[in-house]
N, C-alpha and C positions, 0 to 999 in steps of 0.2 A: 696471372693466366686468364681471368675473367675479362679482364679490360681486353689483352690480344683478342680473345673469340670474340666480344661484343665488338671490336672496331672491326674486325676481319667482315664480320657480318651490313654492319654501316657500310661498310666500302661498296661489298659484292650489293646491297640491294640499289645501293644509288648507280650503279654502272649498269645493273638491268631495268633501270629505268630511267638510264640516258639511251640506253640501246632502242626506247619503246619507240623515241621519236621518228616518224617516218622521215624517207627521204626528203619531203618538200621541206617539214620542217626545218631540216637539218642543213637546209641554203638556206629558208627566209633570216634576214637581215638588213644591215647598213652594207655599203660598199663604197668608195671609192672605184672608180671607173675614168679610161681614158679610149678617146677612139682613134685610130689614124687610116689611112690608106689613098691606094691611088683610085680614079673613075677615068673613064672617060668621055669630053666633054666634046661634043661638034667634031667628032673622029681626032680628037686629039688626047693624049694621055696628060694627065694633070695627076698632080700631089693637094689634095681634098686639108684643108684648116683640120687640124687636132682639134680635139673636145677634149672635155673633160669636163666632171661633177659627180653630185652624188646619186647612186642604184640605192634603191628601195625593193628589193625581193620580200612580198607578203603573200602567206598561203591562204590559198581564199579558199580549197574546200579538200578535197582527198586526191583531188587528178591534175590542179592547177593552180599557178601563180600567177601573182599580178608584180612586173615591172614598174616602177615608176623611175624616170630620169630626170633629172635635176641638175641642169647644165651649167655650167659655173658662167655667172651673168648672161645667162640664156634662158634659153628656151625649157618648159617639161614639156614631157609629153609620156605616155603611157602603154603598154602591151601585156596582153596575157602571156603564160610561157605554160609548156608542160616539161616534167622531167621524170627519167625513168633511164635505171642505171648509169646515174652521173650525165647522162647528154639531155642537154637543155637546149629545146627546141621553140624558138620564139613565134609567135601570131605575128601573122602581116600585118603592118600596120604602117599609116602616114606620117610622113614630119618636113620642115622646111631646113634647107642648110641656104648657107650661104656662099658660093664661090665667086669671083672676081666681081664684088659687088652687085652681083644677082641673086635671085630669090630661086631655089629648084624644091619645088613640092614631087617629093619621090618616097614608095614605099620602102620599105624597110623589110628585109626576111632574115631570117640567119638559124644556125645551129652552133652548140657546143658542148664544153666540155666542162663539169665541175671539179676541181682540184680543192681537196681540203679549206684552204679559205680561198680562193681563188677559180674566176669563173674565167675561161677562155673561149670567145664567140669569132666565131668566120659567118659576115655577114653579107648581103647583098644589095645595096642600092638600083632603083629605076625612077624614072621620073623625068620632068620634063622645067624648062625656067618658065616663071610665072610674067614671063613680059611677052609682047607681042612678036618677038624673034621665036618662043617655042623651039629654045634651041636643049638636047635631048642629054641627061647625065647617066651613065651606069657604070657599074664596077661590080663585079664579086670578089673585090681584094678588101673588106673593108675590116679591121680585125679591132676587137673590142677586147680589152684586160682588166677585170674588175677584180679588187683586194674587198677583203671582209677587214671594215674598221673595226 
């Protein structure tokens, strides 16, 4: 009878002190991550190279997170985020893709949604190619799915 109430008790204290952890805690992690969608390039619609690599969610204090992306033989690159009732809301921030062998330096915005291990982002590209043509990329179809490893 003693062993039941003492584990009953180990149970309950360890689950009100998973409970402590705040939201943000409770995204930072690993992630696998994949991006896809369409933009449109020179008034034309295109289907944009899939990504994929690894998310790095770290809580850097009580109100905000830091992103890190890690593109599988690519590029990192970085963004702060805030979350608050599960939607995670990304900082603009810059990065280079590459479409039909050009370079396009365009920002980056987006929001979403946390699901148990799983983050779901609707993002938005702008930006412009980095060659003397300054021909113009944008999309808000760009959709981000990232798994907790």
């Amino acid at each position: 009878m003693k062993k039941g109430l003492y584990l009953t008790i180990v149970l309950v204290v360890m689950a009100v002190l998973a409970g402590c952890k705040n939201e943000l805690q409770q995204v930072s992690g690993e992630y696998s991550y994949k991006i896809s969608g369409n933009a449109i390039v020179d008034s034309t619609e295109v289907h944009l190279t899939n990504e994929s690599g690894a998310l790095h969610i770290i809580d850097k204090d009580e109100k905000e997170l830091l992103l890190t992306f890690n593109m599988l033989a690519g590029d990192v690159y970085t963004t702060n985020a805030e979350l608050s009732a599960k939607v995670l809301k990304i900082s603009e921030f810059e990065r280079v893709i590459m479409h039909n062998a050009k370079n396009y330096k365009i920002k980056v915005t987006g929001e979403g949604n946390v699901y148990d291990n799983n983050i779901v982002l609707d993002m938005q590209y702008k930006g412009m190619s980095m060659d003397k043509d300054s021909i113009e990329l944008e999309s808000k179809d760009i959709k981000l799915v990232a798994t907790r490893n």
